[in-house]
mmCIF file of the N, C-alpha and C atoms, coordinates in Angstrom:
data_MODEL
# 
_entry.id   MODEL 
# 
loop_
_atom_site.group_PDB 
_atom_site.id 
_atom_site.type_symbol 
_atom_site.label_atom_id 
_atom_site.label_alt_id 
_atom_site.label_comp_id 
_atom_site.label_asym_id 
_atom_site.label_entity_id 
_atom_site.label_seq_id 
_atom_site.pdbx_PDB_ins_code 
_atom_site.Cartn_x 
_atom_site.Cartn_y 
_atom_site.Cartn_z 
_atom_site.occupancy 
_atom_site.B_iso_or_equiv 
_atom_site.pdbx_formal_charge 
_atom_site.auth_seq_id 
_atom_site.auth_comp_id 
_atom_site.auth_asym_id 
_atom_site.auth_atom_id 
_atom_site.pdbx_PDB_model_num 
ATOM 1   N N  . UNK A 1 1  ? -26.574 -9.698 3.190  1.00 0.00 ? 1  UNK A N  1 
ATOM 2   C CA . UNK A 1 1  ? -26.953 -8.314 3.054  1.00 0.00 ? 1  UNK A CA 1 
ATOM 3   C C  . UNK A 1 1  ? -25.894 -7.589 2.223  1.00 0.00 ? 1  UNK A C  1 
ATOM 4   N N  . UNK A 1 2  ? -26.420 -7.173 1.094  1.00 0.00 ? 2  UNK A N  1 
ATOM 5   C CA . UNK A 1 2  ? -25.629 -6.234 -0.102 1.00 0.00 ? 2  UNK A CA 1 
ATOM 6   C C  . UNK A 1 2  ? -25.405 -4.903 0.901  1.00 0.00 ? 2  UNK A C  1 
ATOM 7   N N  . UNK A 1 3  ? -24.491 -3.828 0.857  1.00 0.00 ? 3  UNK A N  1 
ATOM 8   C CA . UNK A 1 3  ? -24.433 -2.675 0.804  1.00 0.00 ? 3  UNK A CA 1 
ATOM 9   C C  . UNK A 1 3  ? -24.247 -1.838 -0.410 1.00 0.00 ? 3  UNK A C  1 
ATOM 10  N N  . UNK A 1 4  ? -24.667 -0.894 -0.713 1.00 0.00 ? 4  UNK A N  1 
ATOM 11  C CA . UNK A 1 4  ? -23.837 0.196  -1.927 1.00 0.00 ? 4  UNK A CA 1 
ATOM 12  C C  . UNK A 1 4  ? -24.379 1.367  -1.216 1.00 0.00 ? 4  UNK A C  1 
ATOM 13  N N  . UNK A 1 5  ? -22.938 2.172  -1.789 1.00 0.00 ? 5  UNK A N  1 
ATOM 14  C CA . UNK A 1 5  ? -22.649 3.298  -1.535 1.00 0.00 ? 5  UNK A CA 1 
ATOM 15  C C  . UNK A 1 5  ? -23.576 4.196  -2.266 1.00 0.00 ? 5  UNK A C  1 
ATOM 16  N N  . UNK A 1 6  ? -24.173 5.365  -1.985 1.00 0.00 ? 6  UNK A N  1 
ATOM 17  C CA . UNK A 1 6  ? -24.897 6.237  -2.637 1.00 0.00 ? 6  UNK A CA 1 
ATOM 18  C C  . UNK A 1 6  ? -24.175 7.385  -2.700 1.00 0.00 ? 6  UNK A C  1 
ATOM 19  N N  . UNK A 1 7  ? -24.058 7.785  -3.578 1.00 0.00 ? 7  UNK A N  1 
ATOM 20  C CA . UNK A 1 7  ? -22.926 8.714  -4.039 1.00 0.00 ? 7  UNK A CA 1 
ATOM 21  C C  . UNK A 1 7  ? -23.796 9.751  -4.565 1.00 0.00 ? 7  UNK A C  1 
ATOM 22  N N  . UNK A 1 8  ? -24.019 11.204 -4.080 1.00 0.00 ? 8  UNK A N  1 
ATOM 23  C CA . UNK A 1 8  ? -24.561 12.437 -4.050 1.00 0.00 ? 8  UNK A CA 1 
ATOM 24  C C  . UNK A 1 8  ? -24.672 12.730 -5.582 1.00 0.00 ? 8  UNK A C  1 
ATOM 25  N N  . UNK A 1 9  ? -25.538 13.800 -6.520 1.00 0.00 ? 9  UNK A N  1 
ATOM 26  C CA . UNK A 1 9  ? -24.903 14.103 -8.010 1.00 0.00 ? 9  UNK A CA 1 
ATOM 27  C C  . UNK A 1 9  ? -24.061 14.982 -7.458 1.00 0.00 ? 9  UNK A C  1 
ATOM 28  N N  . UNK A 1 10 ? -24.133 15.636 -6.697 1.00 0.00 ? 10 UNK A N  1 
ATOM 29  C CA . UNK A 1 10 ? -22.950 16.790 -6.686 1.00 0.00 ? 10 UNK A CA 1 
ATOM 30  C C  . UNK A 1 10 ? -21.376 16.455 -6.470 1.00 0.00 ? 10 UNK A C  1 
ATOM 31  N N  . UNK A 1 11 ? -21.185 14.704 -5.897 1.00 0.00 ? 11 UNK A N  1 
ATOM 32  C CA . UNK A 1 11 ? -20.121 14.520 -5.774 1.00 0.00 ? 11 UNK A CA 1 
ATOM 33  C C  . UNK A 1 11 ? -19.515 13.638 -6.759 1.00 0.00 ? 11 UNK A C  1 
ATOM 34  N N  . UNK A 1 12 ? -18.538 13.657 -7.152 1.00 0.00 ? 12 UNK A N  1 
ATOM 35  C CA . UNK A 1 12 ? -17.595 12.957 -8.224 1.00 0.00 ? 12 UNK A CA 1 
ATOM 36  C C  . UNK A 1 12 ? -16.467 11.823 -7.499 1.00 0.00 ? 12 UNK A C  1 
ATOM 37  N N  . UNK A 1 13 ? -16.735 10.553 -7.425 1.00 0.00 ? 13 UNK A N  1 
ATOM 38  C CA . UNK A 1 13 ? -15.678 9.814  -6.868 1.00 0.00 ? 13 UNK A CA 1 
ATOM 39  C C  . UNK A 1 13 ? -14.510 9.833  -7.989 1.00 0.00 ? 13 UNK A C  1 
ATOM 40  N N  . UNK A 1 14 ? -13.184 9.959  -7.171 1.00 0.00 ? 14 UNK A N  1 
ATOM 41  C CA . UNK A 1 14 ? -12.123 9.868  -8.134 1.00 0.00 ? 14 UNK A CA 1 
ATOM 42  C C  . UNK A 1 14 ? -11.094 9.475  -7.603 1.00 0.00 ? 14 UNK A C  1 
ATOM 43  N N  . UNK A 1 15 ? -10.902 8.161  -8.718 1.00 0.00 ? 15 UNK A N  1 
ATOM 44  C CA . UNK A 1 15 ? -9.364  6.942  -8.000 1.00 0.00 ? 15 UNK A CA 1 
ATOM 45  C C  . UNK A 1 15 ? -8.017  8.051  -7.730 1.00 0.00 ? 15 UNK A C  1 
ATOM 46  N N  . UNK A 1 16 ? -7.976  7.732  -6.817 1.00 0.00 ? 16 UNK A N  1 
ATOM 47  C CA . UNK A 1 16 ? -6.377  8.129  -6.424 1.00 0.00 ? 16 UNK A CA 1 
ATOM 48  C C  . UNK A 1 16 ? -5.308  6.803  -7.247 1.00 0.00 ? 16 UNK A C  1 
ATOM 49  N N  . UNK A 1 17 ? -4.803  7.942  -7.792 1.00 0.00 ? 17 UNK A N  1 
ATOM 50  C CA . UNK A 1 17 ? -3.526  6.633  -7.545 1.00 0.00 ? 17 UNK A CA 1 
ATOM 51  C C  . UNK A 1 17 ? -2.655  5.871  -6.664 1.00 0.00 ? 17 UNK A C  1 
ATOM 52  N N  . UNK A 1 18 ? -2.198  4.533  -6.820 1.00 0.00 ? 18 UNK A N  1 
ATOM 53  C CA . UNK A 1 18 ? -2.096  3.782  -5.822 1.00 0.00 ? 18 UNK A CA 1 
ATOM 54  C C  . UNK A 1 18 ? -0.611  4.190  -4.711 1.00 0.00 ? 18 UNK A C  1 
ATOM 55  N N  . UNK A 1 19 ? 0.078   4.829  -5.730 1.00 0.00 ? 19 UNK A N  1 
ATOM 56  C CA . UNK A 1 19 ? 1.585   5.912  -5.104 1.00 0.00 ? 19 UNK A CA 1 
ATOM 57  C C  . UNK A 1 19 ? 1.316   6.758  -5.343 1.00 0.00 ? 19 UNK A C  1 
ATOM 58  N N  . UNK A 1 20 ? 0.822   7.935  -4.276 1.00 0.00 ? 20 UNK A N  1 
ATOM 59  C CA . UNK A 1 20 ? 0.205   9.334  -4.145 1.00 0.00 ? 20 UNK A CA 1 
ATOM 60  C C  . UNK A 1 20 ? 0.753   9.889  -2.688 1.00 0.00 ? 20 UNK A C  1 
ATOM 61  N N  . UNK A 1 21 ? 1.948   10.005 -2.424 1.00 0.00 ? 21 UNK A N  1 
ATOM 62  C CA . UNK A 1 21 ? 2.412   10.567 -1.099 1.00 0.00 ? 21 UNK A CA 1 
ATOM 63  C C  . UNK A 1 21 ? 2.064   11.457 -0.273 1.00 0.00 ? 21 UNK A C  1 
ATOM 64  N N  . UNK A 1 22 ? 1.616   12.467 -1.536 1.00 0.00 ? 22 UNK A N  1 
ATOM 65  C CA . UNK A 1 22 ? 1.192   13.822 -1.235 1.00 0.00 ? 22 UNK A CA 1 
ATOM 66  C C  . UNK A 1 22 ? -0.343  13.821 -0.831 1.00 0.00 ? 22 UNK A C  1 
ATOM 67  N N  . UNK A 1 23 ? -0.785  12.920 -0.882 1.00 0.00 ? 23 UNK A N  1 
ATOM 68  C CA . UNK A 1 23 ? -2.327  12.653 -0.027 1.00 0.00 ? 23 UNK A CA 1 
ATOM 69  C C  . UNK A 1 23 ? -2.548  11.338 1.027  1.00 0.00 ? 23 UNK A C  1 
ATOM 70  N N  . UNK A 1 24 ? -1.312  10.918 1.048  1.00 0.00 ? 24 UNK A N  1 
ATOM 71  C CA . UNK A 1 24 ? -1.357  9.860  2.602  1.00 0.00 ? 24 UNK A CA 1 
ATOM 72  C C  . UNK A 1 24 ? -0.088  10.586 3.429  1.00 0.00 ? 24 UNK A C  1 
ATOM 73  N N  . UNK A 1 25 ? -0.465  11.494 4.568  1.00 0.00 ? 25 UNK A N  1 
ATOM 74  C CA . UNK A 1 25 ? 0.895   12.095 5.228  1.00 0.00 ? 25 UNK A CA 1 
ATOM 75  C C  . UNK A 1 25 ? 1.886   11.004 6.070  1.00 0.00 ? 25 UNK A C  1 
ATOM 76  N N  . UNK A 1 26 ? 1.394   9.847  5.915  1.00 0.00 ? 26 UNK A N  1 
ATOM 77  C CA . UNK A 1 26 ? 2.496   8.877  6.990  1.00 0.00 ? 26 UNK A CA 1 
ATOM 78  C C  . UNK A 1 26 ? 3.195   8.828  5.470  1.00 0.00 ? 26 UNK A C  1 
ATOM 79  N N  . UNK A 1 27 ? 3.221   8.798  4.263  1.00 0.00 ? 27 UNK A N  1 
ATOM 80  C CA . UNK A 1 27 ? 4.118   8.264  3.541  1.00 0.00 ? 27 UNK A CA 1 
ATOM 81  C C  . UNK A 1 27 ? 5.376   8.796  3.842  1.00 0.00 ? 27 UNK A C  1 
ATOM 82  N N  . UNK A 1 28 ? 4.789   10.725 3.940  1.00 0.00 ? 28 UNK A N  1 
ATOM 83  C CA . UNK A 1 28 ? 5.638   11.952 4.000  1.00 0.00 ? 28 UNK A CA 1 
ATOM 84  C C  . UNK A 1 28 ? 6.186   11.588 5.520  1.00 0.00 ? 28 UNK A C  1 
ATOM 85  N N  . UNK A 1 29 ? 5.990   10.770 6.361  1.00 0.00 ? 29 UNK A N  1 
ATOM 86  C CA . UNK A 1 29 ? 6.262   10.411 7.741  1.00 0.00 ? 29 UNK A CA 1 
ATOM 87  C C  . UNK A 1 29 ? 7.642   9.482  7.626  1.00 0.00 ? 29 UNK A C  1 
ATOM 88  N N  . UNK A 1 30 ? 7.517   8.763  6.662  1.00 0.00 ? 30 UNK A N  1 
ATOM 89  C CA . UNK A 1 30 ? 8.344   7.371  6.378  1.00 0.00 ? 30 UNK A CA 1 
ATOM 90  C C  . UNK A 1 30 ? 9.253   8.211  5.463  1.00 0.00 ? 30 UNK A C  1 
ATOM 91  N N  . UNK A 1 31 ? 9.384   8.844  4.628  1.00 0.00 ? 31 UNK A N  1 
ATOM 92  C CA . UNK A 1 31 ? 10.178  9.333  4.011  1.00 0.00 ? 31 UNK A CA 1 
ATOM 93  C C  . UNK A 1 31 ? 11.327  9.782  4.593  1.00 0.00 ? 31 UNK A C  1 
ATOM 94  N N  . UNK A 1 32 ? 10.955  10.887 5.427  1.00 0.00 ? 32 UNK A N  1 
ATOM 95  C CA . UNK A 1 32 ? 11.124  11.721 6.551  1.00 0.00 ? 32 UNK A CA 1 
ATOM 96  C C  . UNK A 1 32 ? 12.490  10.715 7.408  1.00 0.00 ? 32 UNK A C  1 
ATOM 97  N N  . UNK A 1 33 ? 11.455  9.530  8.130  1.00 0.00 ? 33 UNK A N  1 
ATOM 98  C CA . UNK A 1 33 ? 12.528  8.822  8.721  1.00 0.00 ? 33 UNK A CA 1 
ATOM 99  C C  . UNK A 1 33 ? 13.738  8.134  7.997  1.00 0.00 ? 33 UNK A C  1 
ATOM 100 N N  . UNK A 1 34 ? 13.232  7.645  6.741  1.00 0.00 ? 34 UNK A N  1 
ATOM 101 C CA . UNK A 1 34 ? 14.270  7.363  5.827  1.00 0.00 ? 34 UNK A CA 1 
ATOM 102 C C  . UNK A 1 34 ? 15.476  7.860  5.783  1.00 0.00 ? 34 UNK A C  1 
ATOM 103 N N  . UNK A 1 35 ? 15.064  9.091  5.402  1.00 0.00 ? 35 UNK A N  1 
ATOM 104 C CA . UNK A 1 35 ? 16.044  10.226 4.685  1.00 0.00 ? 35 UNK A CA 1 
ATOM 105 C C  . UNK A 1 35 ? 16.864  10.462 5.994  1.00 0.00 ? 35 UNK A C  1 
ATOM 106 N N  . UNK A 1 36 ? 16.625  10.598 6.977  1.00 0.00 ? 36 UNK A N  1 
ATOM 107 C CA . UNK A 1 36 ? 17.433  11.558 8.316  1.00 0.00 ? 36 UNK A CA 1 
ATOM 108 C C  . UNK A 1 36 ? 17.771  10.171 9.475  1.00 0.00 ? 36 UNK A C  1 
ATOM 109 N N  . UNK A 1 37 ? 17.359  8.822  9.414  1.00 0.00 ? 37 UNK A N  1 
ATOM 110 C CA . UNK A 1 37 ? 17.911  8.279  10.110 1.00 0.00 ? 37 UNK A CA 1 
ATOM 111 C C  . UNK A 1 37 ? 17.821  6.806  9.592  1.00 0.00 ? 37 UNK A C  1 
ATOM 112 N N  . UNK A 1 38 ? 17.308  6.245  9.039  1.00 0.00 ? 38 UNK A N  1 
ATOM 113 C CA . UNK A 1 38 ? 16.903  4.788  8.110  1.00 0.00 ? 38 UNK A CA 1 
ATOM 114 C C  . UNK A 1 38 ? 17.955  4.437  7.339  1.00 0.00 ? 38 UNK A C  1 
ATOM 115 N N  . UNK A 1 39 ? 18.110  5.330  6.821  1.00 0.00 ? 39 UNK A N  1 
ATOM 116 C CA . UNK A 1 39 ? 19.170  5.097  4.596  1.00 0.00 ? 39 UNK A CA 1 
ATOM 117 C C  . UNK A 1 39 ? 20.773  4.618  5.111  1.00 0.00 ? 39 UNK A C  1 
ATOM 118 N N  . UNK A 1 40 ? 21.297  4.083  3.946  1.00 0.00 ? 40 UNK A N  1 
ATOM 119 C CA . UNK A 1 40 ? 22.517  4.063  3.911  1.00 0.00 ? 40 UNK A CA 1 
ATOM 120 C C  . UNK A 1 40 ? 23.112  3.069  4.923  1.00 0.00 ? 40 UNK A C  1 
ATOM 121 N N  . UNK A 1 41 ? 22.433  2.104  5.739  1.00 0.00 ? 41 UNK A N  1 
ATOM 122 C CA . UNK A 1 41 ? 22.230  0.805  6.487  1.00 0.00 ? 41 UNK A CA 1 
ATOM 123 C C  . UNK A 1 41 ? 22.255  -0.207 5.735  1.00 0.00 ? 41 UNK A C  1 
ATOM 124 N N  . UNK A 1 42 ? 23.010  -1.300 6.674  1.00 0.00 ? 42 UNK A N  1 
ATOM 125 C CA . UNK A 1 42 ? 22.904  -2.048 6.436  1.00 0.00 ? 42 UNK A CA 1 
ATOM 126 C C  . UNK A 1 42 ? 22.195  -3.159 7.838  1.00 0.00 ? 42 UNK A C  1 
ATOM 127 N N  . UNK A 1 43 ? 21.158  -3.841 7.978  1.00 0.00 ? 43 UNK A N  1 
ATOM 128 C CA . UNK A 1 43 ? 20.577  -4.267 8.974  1.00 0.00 ? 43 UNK A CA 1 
ATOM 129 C C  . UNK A 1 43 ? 20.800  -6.042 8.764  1.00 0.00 ? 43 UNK A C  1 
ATOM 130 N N  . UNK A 1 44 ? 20.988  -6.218 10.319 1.00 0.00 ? 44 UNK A N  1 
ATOM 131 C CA . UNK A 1 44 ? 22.084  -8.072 10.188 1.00 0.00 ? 44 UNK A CA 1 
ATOM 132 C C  . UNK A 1 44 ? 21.219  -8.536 10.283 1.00 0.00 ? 44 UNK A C  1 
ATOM 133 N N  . UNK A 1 45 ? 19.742  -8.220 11.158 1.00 0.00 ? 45 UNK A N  1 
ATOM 134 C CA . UNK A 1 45 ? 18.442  -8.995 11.010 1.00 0.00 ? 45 UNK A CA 1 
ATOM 135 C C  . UNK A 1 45 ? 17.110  -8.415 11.079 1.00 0.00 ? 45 UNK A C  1 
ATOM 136 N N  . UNK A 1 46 ? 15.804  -9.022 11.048 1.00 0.00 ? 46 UNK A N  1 
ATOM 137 C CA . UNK A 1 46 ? 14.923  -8.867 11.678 1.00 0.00 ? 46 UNK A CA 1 
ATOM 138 C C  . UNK A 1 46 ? 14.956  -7.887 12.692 1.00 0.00 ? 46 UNK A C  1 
ATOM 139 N N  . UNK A 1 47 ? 15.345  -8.146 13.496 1.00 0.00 ? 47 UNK A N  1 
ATOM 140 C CA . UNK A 1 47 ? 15.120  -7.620 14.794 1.00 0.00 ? 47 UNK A CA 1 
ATOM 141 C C  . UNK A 1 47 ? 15.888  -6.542 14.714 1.00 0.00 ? 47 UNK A C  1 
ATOM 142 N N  . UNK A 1 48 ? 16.721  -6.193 14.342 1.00 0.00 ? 48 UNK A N  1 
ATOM 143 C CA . UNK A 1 48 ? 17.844  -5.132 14.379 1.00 0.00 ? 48 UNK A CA 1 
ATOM 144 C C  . UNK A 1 48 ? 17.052  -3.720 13.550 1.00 0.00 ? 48 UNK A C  1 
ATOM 145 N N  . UNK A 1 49 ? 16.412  -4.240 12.462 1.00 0.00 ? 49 UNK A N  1 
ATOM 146 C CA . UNK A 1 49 ? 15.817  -3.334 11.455 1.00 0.00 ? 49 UNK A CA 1 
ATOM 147 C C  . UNK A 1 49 ? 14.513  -2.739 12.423 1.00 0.00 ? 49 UNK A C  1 
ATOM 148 N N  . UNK A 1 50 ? 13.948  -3.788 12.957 1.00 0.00 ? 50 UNK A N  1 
ATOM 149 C CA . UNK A 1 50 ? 12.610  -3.163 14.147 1.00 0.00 ? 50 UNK A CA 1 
ATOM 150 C C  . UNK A 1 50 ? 13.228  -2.289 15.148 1.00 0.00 ? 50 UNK A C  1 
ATOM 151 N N  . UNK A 1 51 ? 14.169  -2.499 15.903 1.00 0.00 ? 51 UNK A N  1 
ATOM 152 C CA . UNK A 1 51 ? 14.952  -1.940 16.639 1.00 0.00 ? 51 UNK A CA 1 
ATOM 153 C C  . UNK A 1 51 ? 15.393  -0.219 16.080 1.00 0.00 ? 51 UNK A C  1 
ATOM 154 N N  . UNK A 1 52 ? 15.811  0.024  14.953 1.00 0.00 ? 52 UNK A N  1 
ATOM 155 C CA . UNK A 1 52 ? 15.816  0.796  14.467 1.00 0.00 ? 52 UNK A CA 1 
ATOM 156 C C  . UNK A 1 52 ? 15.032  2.006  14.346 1.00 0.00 ? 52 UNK A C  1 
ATOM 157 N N  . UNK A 1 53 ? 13.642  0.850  13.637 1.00 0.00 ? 53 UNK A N  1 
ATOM 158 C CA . UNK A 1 53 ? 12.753  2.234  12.740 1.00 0.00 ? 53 UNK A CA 1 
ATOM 159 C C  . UNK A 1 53 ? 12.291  2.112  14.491 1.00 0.00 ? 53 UNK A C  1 
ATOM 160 N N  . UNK A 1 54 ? 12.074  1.374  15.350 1.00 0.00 ? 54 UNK A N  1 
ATOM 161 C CA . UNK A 1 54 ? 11.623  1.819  16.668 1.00 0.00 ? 54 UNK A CA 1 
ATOM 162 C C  . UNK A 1 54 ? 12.702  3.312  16.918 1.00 0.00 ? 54 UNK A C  1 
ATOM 163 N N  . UNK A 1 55 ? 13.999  3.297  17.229 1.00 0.00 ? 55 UNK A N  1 
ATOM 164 C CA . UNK A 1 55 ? 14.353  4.196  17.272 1.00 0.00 ? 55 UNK A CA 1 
ATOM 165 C C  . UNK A 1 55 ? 14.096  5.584  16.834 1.00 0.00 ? 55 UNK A C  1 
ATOM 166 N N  . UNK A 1 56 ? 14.212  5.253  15.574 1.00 0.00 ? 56 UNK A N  1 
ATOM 167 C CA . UNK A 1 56 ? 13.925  6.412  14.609 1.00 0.00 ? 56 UNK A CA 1 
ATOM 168 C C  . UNK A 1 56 ? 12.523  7.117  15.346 1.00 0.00 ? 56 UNK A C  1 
ATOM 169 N N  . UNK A 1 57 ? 11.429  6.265  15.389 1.00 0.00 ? 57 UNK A N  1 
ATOM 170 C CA . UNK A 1 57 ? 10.252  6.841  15.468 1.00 0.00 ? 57 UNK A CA 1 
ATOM 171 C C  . UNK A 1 57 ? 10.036  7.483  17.397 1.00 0.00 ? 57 UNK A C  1 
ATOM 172 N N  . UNK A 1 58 ? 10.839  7.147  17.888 1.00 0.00 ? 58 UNK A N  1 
ATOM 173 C CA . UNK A 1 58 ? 11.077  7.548  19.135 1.00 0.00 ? 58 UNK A CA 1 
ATOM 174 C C  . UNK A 1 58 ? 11.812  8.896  18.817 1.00 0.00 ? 58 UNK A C  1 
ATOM 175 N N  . UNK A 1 59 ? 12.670  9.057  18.268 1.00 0.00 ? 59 UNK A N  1 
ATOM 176 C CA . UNK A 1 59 ? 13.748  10.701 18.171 1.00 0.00 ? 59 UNK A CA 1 
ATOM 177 C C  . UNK A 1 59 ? 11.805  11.226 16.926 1.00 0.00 ? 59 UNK A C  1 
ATOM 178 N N  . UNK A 1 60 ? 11.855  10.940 16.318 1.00 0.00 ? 60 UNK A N  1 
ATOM 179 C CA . UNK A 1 60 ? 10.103  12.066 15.854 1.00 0.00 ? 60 UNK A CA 1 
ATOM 180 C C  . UNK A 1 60 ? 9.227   12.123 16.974 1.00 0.00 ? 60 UNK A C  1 
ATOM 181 N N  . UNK A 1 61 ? 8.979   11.374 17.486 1.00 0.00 ? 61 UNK A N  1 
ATOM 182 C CA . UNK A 1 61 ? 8.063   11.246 18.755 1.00 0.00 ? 61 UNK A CA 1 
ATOM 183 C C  . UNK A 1 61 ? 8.521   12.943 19.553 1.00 0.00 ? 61 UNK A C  1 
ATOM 184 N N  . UNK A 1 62 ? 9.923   12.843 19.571 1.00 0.00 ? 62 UNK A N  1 
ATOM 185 C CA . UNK A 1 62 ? 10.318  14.014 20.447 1.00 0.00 ? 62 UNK A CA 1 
ATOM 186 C C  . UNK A 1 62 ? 10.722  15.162 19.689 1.00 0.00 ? 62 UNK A C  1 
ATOM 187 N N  . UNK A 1 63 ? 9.903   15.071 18.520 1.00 0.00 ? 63 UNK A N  1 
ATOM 188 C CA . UNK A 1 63 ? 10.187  16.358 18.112 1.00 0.00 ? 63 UNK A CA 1 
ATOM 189 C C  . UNK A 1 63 ? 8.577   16.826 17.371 1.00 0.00 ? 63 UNK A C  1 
ATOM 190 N N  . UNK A 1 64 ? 7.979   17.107 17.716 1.00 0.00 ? 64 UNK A N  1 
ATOM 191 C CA . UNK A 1 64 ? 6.551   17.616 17.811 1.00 0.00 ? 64 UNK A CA 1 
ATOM 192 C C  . UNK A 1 64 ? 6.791   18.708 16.537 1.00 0.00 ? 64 UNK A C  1 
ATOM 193 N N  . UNK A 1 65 ? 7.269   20.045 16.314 1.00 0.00 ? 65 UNK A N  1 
ATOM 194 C CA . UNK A 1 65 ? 7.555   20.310 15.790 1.00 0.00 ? 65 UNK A CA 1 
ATOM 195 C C  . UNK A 1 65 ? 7.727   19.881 14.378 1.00 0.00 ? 65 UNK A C  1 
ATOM 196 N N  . UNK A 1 66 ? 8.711   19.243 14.337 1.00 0.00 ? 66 UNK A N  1 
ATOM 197 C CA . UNK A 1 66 ? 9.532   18.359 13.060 1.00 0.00 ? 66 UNK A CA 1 
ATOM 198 C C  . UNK A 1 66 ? 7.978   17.391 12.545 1.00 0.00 ? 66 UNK A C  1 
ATOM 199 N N  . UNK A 1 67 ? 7.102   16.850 13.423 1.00 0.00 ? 67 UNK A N  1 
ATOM 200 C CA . UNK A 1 67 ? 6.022   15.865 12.583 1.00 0.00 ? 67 UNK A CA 1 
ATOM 201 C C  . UNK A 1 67 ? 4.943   17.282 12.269 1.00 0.00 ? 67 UNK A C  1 
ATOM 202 N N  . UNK A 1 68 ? 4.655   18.056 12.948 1.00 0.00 ? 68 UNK A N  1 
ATOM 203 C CA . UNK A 1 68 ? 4.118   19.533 11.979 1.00 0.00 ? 68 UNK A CA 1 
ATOM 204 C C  . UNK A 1 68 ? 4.333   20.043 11.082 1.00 0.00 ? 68 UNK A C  1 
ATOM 205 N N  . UNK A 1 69 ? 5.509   20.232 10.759 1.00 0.00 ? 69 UNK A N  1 
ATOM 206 C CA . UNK A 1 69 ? 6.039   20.775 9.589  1.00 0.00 ? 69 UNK A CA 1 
ATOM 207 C C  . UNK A 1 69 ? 5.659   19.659 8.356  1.00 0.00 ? 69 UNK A C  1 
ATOM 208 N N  . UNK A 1 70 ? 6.360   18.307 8.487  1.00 0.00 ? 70 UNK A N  1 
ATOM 209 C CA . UNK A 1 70 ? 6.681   17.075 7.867  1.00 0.00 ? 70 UNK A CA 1 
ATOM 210 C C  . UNK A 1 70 ? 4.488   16.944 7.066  1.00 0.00 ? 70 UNK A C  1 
ATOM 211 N N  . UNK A 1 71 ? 3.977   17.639 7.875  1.00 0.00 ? 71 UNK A N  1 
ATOM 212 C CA . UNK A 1 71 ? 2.547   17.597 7.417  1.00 0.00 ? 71 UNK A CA 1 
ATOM 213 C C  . UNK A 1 71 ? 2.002   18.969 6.995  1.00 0.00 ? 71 UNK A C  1 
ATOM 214 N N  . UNK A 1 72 ? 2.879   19.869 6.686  1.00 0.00 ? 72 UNK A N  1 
ATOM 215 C CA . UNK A 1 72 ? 2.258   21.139 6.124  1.00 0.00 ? 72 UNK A CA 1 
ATOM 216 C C  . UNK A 1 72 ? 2.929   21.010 4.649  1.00 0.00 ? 72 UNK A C  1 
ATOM 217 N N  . UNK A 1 73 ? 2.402   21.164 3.773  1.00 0.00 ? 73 UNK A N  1 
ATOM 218 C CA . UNK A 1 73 ? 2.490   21.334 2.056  1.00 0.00 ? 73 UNK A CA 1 
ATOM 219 C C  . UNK A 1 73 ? 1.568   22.676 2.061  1.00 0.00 ? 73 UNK A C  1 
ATOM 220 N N  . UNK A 1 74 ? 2.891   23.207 1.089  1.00 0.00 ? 74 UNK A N  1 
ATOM 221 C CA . UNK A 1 74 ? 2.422   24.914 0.406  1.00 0.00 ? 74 UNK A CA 1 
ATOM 222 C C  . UNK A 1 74 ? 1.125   24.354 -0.545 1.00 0.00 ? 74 UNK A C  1 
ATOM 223 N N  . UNK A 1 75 ? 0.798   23.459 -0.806 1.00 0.00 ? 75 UNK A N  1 
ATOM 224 C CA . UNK A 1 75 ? 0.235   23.507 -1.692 1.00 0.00 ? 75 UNK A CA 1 
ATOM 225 C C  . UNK A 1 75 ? -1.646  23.015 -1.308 1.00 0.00 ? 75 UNK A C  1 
ATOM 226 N N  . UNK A 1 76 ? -1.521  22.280 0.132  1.00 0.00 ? 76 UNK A N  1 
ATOM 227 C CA . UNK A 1 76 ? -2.664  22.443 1.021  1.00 0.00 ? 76 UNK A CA 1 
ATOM 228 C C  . UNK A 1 76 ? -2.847  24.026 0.764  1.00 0.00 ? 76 UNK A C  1 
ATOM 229 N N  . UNK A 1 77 ? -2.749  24.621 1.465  1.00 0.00 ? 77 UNK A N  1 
ATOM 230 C CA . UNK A 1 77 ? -2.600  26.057 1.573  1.00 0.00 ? 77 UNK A CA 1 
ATOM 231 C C  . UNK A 1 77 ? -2.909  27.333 0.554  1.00 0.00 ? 77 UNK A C  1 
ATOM 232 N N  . UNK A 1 78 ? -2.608  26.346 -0.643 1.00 0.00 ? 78 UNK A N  1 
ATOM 233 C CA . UNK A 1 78 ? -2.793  27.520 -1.735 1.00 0.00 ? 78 UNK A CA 1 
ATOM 234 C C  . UNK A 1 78 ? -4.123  28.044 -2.183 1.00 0.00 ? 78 UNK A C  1 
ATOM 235 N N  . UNK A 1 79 ? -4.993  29.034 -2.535 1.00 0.00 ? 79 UNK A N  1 
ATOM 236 C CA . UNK A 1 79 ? -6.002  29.627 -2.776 1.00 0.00 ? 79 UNK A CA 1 
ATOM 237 C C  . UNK A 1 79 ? -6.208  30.007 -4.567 1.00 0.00 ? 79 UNK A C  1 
# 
């Protein structure tokens, strides 16, 4: 069984590019952890590096706030 998509005239499909941050918000999520607790490491293994971004994503977990913001762009917003 074939499927295809039927695509409306009124709608226009259009490729995203494949690095587009600003329209997948976990990128802006990963960045985020990068920048403020990830970078400037050096990790001895496997496990140490999981251990980590586990960390990391535990201190965002507790800041509710901080993953709100990390997903608002002025530019959603603009009129």
């Amino acid at each position: 069984m074939s499927a295809h998509l039927v695509v409306p005239d009124n709608i226009t499909i259009v490729p995203l590019p494949p690095k587009c941050p600003e329209l997948n918000p976990q990128e802006n999520v990963w960045q985020f952890m990068r920048e403020n607790w990830l970078s400037n490491r050096v990790f001895t293994s496997y496990d140490n590096l999981v251990d980590h971004c586990c960390a990391a994503w535990n201190k965002l977990v507790d800041q509710p706030w901080t993953i709100m913001s990390i997903g608002l762009r002025d530019w959603t917003h603009a009129s």
